[in-house]
C-alpha positions in Angstrom: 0.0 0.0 0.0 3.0 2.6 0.8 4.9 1.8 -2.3 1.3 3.3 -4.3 1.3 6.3 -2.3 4.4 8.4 -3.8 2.5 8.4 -7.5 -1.0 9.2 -6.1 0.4 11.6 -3.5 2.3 13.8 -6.0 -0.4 14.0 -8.2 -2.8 15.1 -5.6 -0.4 17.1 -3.7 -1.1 20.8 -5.2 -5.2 19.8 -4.0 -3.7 21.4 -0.5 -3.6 24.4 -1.8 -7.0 25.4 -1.6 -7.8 23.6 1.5 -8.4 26.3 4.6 -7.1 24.5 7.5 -6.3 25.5 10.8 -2.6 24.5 11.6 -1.1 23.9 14.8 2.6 24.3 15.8 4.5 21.2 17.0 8.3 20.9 17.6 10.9 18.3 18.1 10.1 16.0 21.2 6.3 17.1 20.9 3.7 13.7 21.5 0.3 15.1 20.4 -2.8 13.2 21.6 -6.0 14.4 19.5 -9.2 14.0 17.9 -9.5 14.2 13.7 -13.4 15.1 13.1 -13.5 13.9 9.1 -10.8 16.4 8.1 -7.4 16.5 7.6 -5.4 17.8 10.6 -2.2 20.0 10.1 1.2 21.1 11.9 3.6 23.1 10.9 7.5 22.6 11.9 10.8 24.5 11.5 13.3 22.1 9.9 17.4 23.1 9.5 18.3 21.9 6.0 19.9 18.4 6.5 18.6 17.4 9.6 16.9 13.9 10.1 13.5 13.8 11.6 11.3 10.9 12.2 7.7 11.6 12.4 5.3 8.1 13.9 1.2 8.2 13.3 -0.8 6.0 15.7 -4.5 5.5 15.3 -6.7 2.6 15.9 -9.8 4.3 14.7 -8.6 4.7 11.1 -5.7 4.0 8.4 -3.0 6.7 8.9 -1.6 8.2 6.2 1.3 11.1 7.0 2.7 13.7 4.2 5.2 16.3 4.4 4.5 19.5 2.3 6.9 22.0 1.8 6.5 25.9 2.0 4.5 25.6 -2.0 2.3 22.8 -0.1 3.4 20.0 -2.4 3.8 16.2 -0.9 7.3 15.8 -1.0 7.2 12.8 2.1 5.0 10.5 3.0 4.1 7.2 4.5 1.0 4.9 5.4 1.8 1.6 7.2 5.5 1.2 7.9 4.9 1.7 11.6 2.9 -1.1 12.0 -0.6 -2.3 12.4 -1.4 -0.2 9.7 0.6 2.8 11.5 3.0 5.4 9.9 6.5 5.9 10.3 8.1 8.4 8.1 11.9 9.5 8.4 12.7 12.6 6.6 15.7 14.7 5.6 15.1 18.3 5.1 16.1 19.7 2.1 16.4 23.0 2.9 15.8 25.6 6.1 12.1 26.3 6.2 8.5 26.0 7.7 7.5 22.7 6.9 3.8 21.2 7.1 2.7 17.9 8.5 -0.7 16.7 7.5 -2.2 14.0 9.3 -5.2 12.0 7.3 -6.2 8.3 6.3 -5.2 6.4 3.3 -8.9 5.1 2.7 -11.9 7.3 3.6 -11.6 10.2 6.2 -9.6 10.4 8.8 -12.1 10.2 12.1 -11.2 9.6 15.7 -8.1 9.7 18.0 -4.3 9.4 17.2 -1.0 10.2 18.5 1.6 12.1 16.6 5.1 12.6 17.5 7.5 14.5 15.8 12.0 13.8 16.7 15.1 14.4 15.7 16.6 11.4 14.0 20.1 10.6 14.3 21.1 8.2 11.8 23.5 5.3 12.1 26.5 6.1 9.8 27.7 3.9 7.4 30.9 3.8 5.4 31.9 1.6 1.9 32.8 -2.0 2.7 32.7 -1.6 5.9 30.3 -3.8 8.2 28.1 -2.2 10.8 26.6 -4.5 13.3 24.0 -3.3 15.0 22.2 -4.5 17.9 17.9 -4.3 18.0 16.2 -4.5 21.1 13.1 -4.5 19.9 13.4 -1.6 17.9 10.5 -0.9 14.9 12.5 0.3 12.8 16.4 1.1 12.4 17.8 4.2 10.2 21.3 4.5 8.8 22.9 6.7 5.9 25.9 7.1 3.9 27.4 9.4 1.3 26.7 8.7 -1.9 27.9 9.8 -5.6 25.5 10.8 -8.4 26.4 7.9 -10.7 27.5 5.7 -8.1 26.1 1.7 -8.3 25.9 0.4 -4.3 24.6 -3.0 -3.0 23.0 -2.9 0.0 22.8 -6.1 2.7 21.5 -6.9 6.1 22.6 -10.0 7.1 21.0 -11.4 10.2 22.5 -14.3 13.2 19.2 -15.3 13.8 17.6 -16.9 10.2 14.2 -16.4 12.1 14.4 -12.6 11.9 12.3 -11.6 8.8 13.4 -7.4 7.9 13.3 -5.8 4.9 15.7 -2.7 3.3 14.6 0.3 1.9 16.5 3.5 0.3 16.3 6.9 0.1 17.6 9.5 -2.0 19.2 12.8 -0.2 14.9 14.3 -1.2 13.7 11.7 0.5 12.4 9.6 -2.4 12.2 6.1 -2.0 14.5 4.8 -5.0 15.1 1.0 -3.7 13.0 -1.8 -2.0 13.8 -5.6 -1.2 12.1 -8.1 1.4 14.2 -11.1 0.5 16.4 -11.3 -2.7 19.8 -12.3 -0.7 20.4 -15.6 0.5 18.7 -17.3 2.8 16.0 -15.1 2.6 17.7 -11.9 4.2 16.7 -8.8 2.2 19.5 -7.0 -0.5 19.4 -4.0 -2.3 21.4 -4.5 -5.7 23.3 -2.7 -8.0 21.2 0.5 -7.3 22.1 3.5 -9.1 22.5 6.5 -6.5 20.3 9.3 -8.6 22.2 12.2 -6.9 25.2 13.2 -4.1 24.3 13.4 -0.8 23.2 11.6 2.0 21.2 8.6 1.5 19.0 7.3 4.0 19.0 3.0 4.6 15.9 1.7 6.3 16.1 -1.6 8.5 12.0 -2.5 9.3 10.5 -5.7 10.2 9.5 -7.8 7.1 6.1 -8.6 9.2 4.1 -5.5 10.2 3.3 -4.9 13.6 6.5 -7.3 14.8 9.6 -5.7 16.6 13.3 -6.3 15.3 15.5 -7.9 17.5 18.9 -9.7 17.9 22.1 -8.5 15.8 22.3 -7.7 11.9 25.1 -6.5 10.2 24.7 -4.2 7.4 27.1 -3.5 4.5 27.1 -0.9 1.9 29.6 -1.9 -1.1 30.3 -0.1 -4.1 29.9 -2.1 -7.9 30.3 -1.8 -11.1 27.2 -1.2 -12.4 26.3 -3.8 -15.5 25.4 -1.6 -18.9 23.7 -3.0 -22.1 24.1 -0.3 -24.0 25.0 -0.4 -28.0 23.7 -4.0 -28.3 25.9 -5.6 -25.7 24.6 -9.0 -24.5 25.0 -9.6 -20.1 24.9 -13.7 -18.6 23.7 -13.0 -14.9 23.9 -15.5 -12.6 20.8 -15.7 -10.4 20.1 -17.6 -7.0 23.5 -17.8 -5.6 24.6 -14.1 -4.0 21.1 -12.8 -5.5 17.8 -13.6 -6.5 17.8 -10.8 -9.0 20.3 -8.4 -10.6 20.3 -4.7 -12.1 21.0 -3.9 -14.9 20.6 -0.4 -17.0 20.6 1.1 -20.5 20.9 4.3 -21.8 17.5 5.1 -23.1 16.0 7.9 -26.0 12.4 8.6 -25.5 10.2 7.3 -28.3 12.3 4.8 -29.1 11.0 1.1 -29.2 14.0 -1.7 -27.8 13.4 -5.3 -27.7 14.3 -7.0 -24.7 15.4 -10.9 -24.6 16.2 -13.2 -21.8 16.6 -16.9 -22.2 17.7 -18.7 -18.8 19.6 -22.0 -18.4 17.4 -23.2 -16.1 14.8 -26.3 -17.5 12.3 -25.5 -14.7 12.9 -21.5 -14.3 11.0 -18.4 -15.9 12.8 -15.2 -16.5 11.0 -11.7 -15.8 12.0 -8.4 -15.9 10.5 -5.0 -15.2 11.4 -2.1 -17.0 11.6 0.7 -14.8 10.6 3.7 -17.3 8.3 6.5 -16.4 5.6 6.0 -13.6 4.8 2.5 -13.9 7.2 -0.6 -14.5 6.9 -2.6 -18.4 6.9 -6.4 -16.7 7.8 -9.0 -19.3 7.3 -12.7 -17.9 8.4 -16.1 -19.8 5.3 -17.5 -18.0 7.0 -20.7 -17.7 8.8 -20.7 -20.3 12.8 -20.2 -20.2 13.2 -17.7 -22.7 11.0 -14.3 -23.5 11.9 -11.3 -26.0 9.0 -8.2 -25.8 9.3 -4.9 -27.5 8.6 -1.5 -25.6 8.9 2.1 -25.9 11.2 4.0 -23.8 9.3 7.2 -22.4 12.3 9.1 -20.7 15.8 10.1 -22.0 18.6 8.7 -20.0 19.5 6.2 -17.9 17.0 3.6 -17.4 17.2 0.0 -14.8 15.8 -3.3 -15.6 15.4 -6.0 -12.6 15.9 -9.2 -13.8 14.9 -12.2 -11.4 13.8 -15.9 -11.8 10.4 -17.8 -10.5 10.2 -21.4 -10.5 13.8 -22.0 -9.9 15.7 -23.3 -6.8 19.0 -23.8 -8.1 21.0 -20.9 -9.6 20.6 -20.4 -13.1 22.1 -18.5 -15.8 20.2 -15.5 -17.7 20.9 -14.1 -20.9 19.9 -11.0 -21.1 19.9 -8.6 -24.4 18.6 -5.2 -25.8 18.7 -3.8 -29.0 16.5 -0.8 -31.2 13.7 -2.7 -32.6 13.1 -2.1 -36.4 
C-alpha cells in the first residue's frame, strides 16, 4: 500500500492548496494526543536543511496516512503503514531551512477519531563503503542508517541477520527523501539485499532496516554493508549472462534510453524449470515482461524518458542458480 502512495500523492499534492485549515505548531520532542473530526489535521515545523527527523502516526480508529508538504504545499514525504498495524512511520531529511507542514489523514476514507503524533530528531547510524556495521535491536521498529553517496555511483545494500528467524526488509532513500530501492528477501537465505542501485544524486542517502512482518519488533544482531559495484550496462547491443540464486535472486542492470524509441528485450535462462522476468523501470509505472513458464521471453517496448533507465531481472520457478541471458537492442 505505501509503495502506491508516492505516485497518487504527488499527483494530488497541489489539491492542499485550496484547502483552509487550521494548523497547529509542533516541535521536536512534541507527542500530540488528538481528535481528527473527518478532516485532515495540520502542523507546521521549523526544519534546519539536512537534519533527520522521524515523524510516527498512531491511530486505531482509522488507516494513517502522513505527508510532508513543503512551503509551495506540495507532498514531498510521506508514509502509510510502515509503523505497524497499519501505522505510519516516516523518516525525513530536510532539504532546505524552512516552515515545513505535517498533514495527518487516512489512506482510505476520512480520517475520524483519536491518534498520536510525534514529531523527533533522527540521528542516523553512519555507514561507510565496505565496511560492516553491526547493530544490535532491542526490539526496535524500525532502524535508520545513511551514507554518502555519488551521483552515478552503483551500491549494493545487505542486512545479514545471526538469527535466520528474523524476517526485515531494506529500503533507500535519496538525499529528497524519495524512495529509489525496496527488497524483502532477494539475498540468501532469505535476508533482504538491495542490488546494484544506481544512487540518482550526491548526498546523503537514508538505509531503512523494518521488520519484514508489520506490527513485529526487530531484535537480535544484523550486520549491514554498503559496497560499491560496477554497475552492468547493455548499452550499444551488448549481450549480459547474470547469474541468479547464488549471492542474488535478482540483478540490475541499466541502458541508456532515448524517448520514443521502441528496444526489444530478450532473456533466455539455463534453467529447465525456471522463468525469467524483468521489469522495466521507465516512467511512472514498470513494463513487466514474464516467460510465464517458459525459459526464454523477448517483448518490444517504448522508452518514455531520455537517460538512464534500470531493468530487474529475477527468476520464478527455480531453486538452483541459473544463468540468464539477457539482451537489448533498437527494434526495427
Amino acid at each position: 500500500m505505501k509503495r502506491l502512495s508516492w505516485v497518487v500523492l504527488f499527483t494530488l499534492g497541489c489539491l492542499w492548496t485550496s484547502m483552509a485549515v487550521a494548523q497547529t505548531a509542533i516541535n521536536p520532542g512534541d507527542v500530540i494526543e488528538d481528535t481528527a473530526n473527518g478532516e485532515a489535521v495540520l502542523y507546521t515545523f521549523s526544519a534546519t536543511a539536512g537534519m533527520n527527523y522521524l515523524i510516527k502516526l498512531e491511530s486505531d480508529d482509522f488507516d494513517p496516512l502522513v505527508e510532508i508538504l513543503n512551503s509551495d504545499e506540495d507532498v514531498i514525504a510521506s508514509d502509510d503503514d510502515s509503523g505497524g498495524f497499519f501505522n505510519a512511520l516516516l523518516s525525513f531529511t530536510a532539504p532546505t531551512d524552512g516552515i515545513y507542514t505535517i498533514v495527518v489523514t487516512s489512506w482510505s476514507g476520512s480520517p475520524a477519531g483519536v491518534y498520536t503524533l510525534s514529531l523527533s530528531e533522527l540521528a542516523l547510524i553512519p555507514l561507510v563503503y565496505d565496511d560492516v556495521r553491526t547493530v544490535e535491536l532491542n526490539g526496535a521498529e524500525a532502524m535508520f542508517f545513511g551514507f554518502d553517496g555519488v551521483e552515478g555511483e552503483f551500491v549494493t545494500i545487505t542486512a545479514d541477520s545471526a538469527d535466520d528467524a528474523l524476517d526485515t526488509e531494506l529500503a533507500l532513500f535519496s538525499p529528497n527523501g524519495e524512495e529509489i530501492a525496496f527488497d524483502d528477501d532477494g539475498g540468501p537465505s532469505l535476508e533482504p539485499a538491495i542490488v546494484s542501485v544506481r544512487l540518482p544524486m550526491t548526498g546523503v542517502y537514508q538505509v531503512v532496516l523494518s521488520p519484514g512482518i508489520s506490527g513485529t519488533e526487530l531484535n537480535g544482531t544484523v550486520d549491514v554493508l554498503v559496497t560499491p559495484v560496477d554497475g552492468l550496462l547493455l548499452d550499444d547491443g551488448q549481450q549480459i549472462t547474470l547469474t541468479l540464486g547464488e549471492a542474488f535472486d535478482y540483478q540490475m542492470v541499466y541502458f541508456t534510453a532515448q524517448s520514443g524509441t521502441q528496444y526489444q528485450l530478450s532473456l533466455i535462462s539455463s534453467s529447465e524449470s525456471g522463468s525469467p522476468t524483468a521489469t522495466v523501470n521507465d516512467g511512472t509505472f514498470g513494463k513487466r515482461l514474464n516467460a510465464d513458464g517458459f525459459t526464454s521471453v523477448s517483448g518490444v517496448f517504448t522508452a518514455e524518458t531520455d537517460g538512464i533507465v534500470a531493468i530487474r531481472v529475477e527468476q520464478y520457478l527455480s531453486f538452483q542458480p541459473a544463468e540468464i541471458i539477457v539482451s537489448l537492442i533498437e527494434a526495427e
